[in-house]
KOLKEFI-268592 format. One record per residue (C-alpha): residue in three letters; x, y, z; chain. Coordinates in pm, 1 decimal. Layout:
KOLKEFI-268592
SITE type       c1       c2       c3 mol
SITE  ALA        X        Y        Z   A
...
END
This chain:
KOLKEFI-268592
SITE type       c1       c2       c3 mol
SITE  UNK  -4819.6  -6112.4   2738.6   A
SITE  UNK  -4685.1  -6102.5   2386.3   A
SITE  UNK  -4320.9  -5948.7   2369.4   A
SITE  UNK  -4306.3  -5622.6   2280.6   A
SITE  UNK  -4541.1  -5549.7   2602.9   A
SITE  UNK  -4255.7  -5740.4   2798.5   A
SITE  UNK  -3974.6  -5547.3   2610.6   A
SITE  UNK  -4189.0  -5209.7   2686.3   A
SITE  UNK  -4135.5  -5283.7   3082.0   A
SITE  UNK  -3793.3  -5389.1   3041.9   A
SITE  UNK  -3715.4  -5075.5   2914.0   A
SITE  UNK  -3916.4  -4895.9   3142.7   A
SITE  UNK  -3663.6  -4981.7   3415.2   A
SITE  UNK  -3253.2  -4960.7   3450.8   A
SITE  UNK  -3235.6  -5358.8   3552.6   A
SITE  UNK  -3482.8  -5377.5   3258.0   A
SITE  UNK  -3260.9  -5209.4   3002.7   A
SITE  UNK  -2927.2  -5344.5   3153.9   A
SITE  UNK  -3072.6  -5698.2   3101.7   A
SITE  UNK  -3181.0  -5642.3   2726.7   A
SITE  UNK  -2823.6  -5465.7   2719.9   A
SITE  UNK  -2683.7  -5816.7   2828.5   A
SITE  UNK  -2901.1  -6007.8   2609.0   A
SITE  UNK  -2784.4  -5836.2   2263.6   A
SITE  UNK  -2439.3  -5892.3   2340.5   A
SITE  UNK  -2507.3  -6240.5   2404.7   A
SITE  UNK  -2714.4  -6245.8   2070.1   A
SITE  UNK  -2407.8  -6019.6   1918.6   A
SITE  UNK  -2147.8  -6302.0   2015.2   A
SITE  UNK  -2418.4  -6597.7   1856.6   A
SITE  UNK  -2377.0  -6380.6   1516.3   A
SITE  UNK  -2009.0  -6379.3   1476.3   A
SITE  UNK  -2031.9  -6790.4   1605.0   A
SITE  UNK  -2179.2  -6814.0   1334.7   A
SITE  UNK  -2102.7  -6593.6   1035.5   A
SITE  UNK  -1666.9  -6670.9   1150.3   A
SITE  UNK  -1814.3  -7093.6   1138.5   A
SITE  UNK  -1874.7  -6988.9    754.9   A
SITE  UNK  -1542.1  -6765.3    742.2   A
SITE  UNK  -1273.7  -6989.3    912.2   A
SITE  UNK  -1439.4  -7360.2    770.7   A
SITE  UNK  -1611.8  -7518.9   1021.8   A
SITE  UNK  -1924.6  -7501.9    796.4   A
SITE  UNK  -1934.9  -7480.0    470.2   A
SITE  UNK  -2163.4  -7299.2    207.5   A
SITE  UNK  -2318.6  -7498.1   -107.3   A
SITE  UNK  -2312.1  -7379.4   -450.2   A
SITE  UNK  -2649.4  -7472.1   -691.7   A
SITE  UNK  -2639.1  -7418.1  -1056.8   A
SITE  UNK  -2837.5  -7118.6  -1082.6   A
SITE  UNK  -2759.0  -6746.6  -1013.1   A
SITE  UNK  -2888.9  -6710.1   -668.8   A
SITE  UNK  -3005.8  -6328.7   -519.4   A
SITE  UNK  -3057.3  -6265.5   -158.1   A
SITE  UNK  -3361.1  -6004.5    -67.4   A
SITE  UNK  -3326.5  -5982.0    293.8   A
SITE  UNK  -3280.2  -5682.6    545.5   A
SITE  UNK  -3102.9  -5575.6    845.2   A
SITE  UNK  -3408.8  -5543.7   1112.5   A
SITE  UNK  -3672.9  -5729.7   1241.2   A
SITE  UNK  -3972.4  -5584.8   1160.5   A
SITE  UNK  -4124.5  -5457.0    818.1   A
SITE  UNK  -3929.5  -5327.8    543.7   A
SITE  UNK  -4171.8  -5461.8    249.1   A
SITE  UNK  -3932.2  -5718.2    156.5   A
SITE  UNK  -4233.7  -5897.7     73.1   A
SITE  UNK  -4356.1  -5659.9   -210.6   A
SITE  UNK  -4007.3  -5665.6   -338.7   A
SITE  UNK  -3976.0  -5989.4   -372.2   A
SITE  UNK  -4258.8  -6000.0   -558.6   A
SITE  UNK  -4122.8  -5733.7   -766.0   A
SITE  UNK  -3834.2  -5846.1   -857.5   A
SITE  UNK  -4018.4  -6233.2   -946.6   A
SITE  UNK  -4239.8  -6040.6  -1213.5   A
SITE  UNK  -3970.0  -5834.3  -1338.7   A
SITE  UNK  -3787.1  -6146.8  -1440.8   A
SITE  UNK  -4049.3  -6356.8  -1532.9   A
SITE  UNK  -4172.2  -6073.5  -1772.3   A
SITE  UNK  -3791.5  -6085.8  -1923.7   A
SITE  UNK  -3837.4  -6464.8  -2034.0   A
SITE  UNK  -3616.4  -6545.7  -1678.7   A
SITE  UNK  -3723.4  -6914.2  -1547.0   A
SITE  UNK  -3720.2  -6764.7  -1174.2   A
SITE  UNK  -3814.8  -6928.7   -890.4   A
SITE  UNK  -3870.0  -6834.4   -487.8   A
SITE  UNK  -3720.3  -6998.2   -217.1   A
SITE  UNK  -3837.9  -6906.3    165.8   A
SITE  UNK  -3816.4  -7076.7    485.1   A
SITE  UNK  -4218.2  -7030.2    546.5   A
SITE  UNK  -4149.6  -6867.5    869.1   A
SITE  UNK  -4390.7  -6944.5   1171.1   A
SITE  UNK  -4548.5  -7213.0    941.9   A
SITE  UNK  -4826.9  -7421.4   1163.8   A
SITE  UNK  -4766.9  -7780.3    950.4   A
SITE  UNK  -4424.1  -7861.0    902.3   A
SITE  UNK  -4248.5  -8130.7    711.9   A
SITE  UNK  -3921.0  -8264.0    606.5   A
SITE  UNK  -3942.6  -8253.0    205.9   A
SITE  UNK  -3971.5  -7926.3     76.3   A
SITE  UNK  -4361.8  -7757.5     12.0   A
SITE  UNK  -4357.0  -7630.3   -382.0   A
SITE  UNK  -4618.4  -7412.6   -462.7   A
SITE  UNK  -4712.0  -7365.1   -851.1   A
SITE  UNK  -5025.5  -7433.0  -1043.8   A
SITE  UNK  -5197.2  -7736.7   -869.6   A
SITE  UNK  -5056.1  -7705.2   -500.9   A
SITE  UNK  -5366.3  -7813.1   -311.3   A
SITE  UNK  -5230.1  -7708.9     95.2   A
SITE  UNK  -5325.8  -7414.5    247.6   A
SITE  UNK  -5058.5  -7099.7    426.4   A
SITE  UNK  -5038.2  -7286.4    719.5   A
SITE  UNK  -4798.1  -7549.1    563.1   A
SITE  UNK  -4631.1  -7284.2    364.1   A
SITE  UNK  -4601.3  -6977.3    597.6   A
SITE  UNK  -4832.7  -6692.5    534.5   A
SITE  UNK  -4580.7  -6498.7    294.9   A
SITE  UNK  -4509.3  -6770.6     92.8   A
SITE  UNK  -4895.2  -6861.2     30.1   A
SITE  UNK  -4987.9  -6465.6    -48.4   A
SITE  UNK  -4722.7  -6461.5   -294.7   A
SITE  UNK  -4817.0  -6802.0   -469.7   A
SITE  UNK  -5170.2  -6631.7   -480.2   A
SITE  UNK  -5041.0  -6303.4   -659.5   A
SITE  UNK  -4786.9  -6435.5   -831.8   A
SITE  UNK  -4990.2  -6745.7   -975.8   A
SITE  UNK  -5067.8  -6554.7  -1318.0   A
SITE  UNK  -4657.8  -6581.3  -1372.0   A
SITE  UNK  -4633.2  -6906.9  -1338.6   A
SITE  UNK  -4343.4  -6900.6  -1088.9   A
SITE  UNK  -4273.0  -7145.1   -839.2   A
SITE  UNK  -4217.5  -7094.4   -491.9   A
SITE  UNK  -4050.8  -7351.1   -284.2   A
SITE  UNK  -4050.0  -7370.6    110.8   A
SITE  UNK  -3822.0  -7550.8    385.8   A
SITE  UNK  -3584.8  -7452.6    621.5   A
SITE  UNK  -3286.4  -7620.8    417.9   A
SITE  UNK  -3246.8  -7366.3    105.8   A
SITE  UNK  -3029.6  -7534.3    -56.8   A
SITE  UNK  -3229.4  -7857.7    -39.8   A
SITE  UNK  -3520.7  -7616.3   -183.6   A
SITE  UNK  -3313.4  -7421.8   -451.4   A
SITE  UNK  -3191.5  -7754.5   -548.3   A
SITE  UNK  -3571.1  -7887.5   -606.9   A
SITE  UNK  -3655.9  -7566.4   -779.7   A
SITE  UNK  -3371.9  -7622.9  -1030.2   A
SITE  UNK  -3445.0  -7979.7  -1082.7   A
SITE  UNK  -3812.2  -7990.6  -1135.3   A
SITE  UNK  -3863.3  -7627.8  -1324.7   A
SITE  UNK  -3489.5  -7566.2  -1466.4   A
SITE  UNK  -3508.8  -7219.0  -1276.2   A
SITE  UNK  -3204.7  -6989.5  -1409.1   A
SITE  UNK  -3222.2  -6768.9  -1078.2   A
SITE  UNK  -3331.5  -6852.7   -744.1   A
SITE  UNK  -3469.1  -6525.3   -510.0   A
SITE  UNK  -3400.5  -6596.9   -162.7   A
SITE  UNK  -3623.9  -6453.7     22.9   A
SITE  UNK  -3527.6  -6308.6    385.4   A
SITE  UNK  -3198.2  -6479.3    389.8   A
SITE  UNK  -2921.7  -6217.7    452.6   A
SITE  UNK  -2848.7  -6395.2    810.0   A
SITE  UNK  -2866.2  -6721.7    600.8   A
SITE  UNK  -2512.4  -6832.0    456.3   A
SITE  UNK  -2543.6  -7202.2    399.5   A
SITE  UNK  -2669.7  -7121.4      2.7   A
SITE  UNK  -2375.7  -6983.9   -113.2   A
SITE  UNK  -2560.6  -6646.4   -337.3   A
SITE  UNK  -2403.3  -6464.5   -609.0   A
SITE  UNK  -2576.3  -6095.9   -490.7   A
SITE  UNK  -2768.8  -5957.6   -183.4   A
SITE  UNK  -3015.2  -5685.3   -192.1   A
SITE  UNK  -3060.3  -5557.5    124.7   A
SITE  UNK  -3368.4  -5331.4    201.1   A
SITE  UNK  -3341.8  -5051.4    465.5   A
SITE  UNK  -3722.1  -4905.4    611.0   A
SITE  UNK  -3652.6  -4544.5    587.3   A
SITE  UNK  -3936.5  -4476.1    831.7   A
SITE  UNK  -3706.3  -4656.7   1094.6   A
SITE  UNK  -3369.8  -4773.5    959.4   A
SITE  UNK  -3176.0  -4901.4   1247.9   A
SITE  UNK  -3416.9  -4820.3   1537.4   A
SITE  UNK  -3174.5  -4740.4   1811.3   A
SITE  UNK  -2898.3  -4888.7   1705.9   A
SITE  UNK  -2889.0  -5173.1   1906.6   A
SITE  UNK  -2905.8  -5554.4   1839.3   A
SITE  UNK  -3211.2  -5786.0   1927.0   A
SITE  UNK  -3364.6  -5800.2   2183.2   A
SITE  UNK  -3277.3  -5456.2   2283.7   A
SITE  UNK  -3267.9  -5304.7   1934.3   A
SITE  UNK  -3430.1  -5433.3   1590.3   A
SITE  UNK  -3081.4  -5532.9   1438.0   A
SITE  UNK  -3049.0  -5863.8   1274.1   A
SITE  UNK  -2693.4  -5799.4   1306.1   A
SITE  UNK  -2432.8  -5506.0   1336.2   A
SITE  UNK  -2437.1  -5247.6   1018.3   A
SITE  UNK  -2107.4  -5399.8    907.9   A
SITE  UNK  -2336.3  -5640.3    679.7   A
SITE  UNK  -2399.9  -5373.7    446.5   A
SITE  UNK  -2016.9  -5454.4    307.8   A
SITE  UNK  -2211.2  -5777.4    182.8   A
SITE  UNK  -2446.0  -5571.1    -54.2   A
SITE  UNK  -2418.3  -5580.7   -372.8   A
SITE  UNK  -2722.3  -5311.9   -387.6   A
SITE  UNK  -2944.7  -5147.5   -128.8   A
SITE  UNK  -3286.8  -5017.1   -135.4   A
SITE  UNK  -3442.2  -4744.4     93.6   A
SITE  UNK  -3806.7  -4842.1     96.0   A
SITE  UNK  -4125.2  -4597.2    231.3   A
SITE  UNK  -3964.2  -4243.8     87.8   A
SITE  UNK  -4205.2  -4063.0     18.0   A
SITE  UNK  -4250.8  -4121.0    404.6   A
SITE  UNK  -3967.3  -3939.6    527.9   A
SITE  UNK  -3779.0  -3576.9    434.4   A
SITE  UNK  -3517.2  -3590.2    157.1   A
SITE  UNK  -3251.1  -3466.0    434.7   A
SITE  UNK  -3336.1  -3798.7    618.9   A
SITE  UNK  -3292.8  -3994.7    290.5   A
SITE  UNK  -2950.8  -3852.2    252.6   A
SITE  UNK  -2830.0  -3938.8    612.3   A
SITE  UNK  -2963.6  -4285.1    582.3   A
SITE  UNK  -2763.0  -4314.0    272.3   A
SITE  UNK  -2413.3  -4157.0    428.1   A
SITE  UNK  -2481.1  -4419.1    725.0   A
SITE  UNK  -2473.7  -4730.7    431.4   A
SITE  UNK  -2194.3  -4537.7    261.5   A
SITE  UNK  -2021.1  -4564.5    570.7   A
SITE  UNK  -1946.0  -4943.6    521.8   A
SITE  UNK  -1974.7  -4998.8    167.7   A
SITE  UNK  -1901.6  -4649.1     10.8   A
SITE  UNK  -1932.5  -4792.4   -350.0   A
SITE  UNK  -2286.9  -4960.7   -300.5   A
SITE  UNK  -2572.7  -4842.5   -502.7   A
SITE  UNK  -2863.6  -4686.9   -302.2   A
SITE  UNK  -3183.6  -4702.7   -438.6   A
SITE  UNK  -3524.9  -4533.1   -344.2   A
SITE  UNK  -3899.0  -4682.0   -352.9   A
SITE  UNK  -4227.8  -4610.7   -240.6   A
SITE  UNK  -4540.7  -4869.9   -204.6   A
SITE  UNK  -4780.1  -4733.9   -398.8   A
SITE  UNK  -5147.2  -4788.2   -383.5   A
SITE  UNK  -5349.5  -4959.0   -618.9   A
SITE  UNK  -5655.0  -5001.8   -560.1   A
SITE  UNK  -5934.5  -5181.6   -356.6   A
SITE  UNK  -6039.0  -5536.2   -393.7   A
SITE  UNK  -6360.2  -5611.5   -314.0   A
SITE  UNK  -6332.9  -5995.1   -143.6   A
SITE  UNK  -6609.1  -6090.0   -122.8   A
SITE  UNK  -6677.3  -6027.7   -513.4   A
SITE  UNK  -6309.0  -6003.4   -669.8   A
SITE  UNK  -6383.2  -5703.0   -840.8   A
SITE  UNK  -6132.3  -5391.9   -815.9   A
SITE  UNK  -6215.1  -5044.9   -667.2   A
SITE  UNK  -6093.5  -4751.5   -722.6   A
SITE  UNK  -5879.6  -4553.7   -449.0   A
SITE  UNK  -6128.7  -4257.9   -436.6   A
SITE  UNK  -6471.2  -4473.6   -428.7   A
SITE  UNK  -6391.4  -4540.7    -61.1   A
SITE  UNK  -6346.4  -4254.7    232.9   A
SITE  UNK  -6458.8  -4133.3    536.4   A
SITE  UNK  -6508.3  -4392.9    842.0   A
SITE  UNK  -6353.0  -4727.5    822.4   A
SITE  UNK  -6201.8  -4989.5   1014.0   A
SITE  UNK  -5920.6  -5217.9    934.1   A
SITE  UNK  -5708.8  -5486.5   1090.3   A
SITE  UNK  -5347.6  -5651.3   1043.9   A
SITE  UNK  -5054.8  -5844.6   1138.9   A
SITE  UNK  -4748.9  -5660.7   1031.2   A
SITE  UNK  -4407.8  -5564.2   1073.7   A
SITE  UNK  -4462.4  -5224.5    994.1   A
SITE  UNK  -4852.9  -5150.8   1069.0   A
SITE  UNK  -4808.3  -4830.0   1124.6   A
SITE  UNK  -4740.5  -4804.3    701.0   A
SITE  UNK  -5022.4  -4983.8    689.8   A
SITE  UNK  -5234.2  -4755.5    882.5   A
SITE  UNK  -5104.9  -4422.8    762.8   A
SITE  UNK  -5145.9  -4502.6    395.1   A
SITE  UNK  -5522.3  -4609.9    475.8   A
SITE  UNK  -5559.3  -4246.8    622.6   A
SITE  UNK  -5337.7  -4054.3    374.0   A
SITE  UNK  -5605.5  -4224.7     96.9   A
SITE  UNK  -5887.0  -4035.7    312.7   A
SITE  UNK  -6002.6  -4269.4    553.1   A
SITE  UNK  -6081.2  -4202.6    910.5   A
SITE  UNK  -6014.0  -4524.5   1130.5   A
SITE  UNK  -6287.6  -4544.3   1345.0   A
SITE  UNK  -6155.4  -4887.3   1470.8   A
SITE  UNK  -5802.9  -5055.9   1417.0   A
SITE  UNK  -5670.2  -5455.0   1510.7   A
SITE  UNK  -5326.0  -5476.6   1546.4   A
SITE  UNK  -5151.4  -5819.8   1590.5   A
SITE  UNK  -4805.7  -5949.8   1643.3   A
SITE  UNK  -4656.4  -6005.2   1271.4   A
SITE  UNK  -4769.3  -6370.3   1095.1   A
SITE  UNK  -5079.9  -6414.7   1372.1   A
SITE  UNK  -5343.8  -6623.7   1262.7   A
SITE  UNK  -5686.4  -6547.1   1256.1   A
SITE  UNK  -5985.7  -6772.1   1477.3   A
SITE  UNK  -6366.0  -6741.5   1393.5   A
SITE  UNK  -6377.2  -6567.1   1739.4   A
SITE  UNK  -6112.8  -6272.5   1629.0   A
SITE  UNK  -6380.6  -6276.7   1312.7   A
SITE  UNK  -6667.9  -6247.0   1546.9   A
SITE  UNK  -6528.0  -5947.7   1695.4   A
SITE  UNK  -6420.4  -5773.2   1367.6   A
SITE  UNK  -6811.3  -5816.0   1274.0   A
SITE  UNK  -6951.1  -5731.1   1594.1   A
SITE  UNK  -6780.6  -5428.2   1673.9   A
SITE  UNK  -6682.2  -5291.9   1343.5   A
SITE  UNK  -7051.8  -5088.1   1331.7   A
SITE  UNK  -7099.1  -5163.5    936.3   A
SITE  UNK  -6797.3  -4976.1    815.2   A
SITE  UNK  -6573.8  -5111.6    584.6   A
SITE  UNK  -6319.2  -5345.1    691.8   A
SITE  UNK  -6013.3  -5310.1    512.8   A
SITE  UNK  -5666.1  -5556.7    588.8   A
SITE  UNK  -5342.7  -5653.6    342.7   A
SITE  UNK  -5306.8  -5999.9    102.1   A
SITE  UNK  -5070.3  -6155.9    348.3   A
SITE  UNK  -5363.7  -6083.2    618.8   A
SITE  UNK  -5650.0  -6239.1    405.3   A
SITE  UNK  -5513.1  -6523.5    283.8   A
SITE  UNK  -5456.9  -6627.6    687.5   A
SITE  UNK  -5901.6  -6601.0    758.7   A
SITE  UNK  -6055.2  -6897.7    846.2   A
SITE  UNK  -6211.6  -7074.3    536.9   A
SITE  UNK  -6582.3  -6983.7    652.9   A
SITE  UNK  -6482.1  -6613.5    698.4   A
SITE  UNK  -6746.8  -6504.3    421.8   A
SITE  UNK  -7024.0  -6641.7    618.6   A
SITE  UNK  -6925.0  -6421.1    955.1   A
SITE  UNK  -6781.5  -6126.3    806.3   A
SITE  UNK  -7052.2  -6117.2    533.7   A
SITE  UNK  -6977.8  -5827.4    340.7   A
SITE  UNK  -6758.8  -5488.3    303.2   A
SITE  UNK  -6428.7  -5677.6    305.6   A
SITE  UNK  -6182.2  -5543.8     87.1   A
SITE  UNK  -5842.3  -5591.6     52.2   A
SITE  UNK  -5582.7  -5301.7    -27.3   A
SITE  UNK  -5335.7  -5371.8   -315.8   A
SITE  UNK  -5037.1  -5233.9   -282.9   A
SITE  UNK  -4697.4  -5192.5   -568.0   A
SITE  UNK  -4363.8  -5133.1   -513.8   A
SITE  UNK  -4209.0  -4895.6   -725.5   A
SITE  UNK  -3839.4  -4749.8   -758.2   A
SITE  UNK  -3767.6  -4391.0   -790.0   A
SITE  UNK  -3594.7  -4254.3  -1085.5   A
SITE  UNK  -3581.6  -4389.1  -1426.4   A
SITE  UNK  -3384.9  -4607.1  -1695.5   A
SITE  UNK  -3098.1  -4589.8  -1514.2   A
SITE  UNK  -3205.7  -4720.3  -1158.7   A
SITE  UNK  -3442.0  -4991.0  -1309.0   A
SITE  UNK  -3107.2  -5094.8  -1481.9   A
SITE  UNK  -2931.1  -5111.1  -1167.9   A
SITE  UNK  -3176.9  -5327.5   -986.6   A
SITE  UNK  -3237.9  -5556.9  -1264.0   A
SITE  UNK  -2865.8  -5624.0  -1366.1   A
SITE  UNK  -2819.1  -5695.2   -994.1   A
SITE  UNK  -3061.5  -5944.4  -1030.5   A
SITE  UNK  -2956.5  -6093.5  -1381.4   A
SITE  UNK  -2674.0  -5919.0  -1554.8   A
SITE  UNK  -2657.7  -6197.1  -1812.3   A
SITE  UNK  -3035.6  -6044.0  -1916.0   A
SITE  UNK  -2848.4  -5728.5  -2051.9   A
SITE  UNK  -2541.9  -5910.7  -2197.0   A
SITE  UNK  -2754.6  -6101.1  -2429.3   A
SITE  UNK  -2996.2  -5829.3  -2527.8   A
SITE  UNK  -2674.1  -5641.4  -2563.9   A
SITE  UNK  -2531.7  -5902.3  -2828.6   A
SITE  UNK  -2851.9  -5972.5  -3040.8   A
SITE  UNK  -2918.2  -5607.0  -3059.2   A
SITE  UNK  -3277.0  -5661.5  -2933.4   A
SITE  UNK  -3493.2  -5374.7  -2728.6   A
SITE  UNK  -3370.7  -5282.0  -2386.6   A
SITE  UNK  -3445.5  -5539.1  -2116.8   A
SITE  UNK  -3562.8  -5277.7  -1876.4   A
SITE  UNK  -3831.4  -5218.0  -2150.8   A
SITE  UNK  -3947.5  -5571.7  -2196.8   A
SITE  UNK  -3938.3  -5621.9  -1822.1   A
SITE  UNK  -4273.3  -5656.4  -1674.4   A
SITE  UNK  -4304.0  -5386.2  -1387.8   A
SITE  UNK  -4486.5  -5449.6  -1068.7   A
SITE  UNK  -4846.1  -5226.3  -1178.0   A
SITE  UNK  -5062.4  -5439.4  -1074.3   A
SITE  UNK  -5162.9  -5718.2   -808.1   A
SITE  UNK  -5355.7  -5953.2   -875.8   A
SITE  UNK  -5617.7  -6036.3   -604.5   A
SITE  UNK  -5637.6  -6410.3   -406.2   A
SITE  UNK  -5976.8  -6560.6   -563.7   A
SITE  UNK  -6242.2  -6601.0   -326.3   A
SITE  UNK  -6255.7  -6904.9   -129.9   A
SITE  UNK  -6479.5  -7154.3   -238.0   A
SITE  UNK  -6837.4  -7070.9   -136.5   A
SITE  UNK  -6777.1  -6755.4    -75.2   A
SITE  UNK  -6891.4  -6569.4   -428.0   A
SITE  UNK  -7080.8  -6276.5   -378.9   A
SITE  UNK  -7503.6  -6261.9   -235.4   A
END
């Protein structure tokens, strides 16, 4: 039984609920061990010579850090920025002591990386920007800066991490469920109580166009709440188009509709799935798996089996997780959806977001009295899709 059946009978009872009660205090205490450790001394964070950026969140679940991430790599990279990614590689299968770098000739595969990490290396590989994985950051930001000279290091999904001492956080809020009920894990989805927002430096709302503007405004007066002067920014993920997997080659939105099937392993699948219908597809059939599942030639089988010749549609971070011989049991139809981030408004908020991320970009721009660098920055329009394993070219 994974957990969120077990949390589902918990809370179907008062012992249940009173227990998870329990729990997130305990898990509530565990936090401010920790975080007043950092405060009062007792540990200590390290400082590398880079700028360094947190992208993390409050919740558990997804808030498409991810995509932001991402965003935010090409944005810099595009600005002449030597940038590099540093991640934990949560859930990773092969673990090791030295940190994993991916760039240009890494020869592993996502299961010594972390799924995340090894979709973004695939995406991200026409940037050339490294991404570095292990569970000491600072060992990792320190690689990054020795081997590729990186000026800023991107933590990813490190908000709760305070070893690598970071010079801003950017902390993304799902607007389709902000702070769930309130509560801390394992009884709510909070990483930790909505005091953390005082640790933003900037904060962006992500799935808008997902919710009413009356919602948007709430969720903002929450934030405001406990860091009134924090700049709140909105964003939608945006669909790109289809990529054909089996071939590489990019399809437009409207060349696929009607019946369909499609699987994941999200955070968020519901996004997932209502963006797949709101694009004109009726889901005939739907696999939903705990978030960062791998997938077996029998979960394959299935998919083929039952999925009656329709399209089969899943997310990079899904794809890149199929067993290497997928192409011989799913055999055709497989298509990926691409998906952007982009941030409402105009020069203004892509100012905002990018001088949180580099303010020294608009200093020097400033002094040489070259073109804005929210012009020259290279936006997040398009994805670039995982190449086919090899073998697997189209019949």
């Amino acid at each position: 039984m994974d957990w969120e059946r077990l949390k589902e009978r918990f809370e179907n009872s008062a012992s249940g609920r009173k227990f998870l009660a329990f729990a997130s205090k305990l898990y509530g205490w565990g936090v401010k061990l920790d975080q007043g450790a950092y405060l009062h001394g007792f540990k200590w964070t390290k400082k590398v010579r880079a700028r360094v950026v947190c992208i993390g969140n409050l919740t558990a679940g997804g808030t498409g850090k991810t995509t932001a991430v991402m965003l935010a790599a090409m944005a810099m990279a595009g600005s002449g920025i030597r940038v590099a990614i540093v991640s934990r590689g949560y859930k990773r299968q092969k673990k090791t002591t030295r940190p994993v770098i991916l760039f240009e000739n890494f020869k592993g595969d996502w299961r010594s990386t972390g799924d995340e990490p090894f979709m973004m290396s695939r995406v991200l590989a026409p940037y050339k920007i490294p991404i570095v994985v292990s569970p000491d950051r600072v060992w990792a930001a320190k690689t990054a800066i020795r081997k590729f000279k990186s000026q800023l290091i991107l933590l990813d999904d490190g908000l709760q991490h305070y070893r690598l001492k970071r010079n801003a956080n950017i902390v993304l809020v799902d607007a389709e469920n902000p702070f769930g009920n309130g509560q801390l894990l394992p009884y709510g989805i909070l990483r930790e109580p909505l005091t953390a927002f005082k640790r933003a430096a900037l904060v962006i709302l992500t799935h808008c166009d997902q919710v009413d503007e009356e919602d948007l405004e709430d969720m903002k007066a929450v934030i405001h709440q406990y860091n009134p002067r924090v700049p709140v920014l909105e964003s939608v993920h945006h669909p790109q188009c289809y990529v054909d997997m089996c071939s590489s080659r990019r399809i437009p939105l409207k060349e696929i509709h009607g019946p369909a099937a499609c699987f994941c392993a999200l955070g968020n699948p519901d996004s997932f799935e209502n963006t797949l219908e709101s694009l004109g597809l009726e889901l005939k059939q739907r696999w939903r798996f705990p978030d960062h599942q791998h997938y077996t030639e029998e979960m394959l089988h299935t998919f083929q089996a039952t999925r009656e010749d329709l399209p089969l549609i899943t997310t990079f971070k899904d794809f890149v997780k199929l067993p290497k011989n997928w192409r011989s049991i799913l055999e055709r139809d497989v298509y990926v959806l691409s998906v952007n981030l982009k941030i409402r408004g105009g020069e203004h908020e892509k100012k905002l977001f990018l001088s949180t991320l580099y303010p020294d970009l608009f200093k020097k721009t400033a002094q040489a009295g070259q073109t804005s660098a929210v012009q020259n920055a290279t936006p997040v329009e398009s994805v670039v899709a995982p190449q086919p394993q090899k073998g697997a070219s189209a019949k």
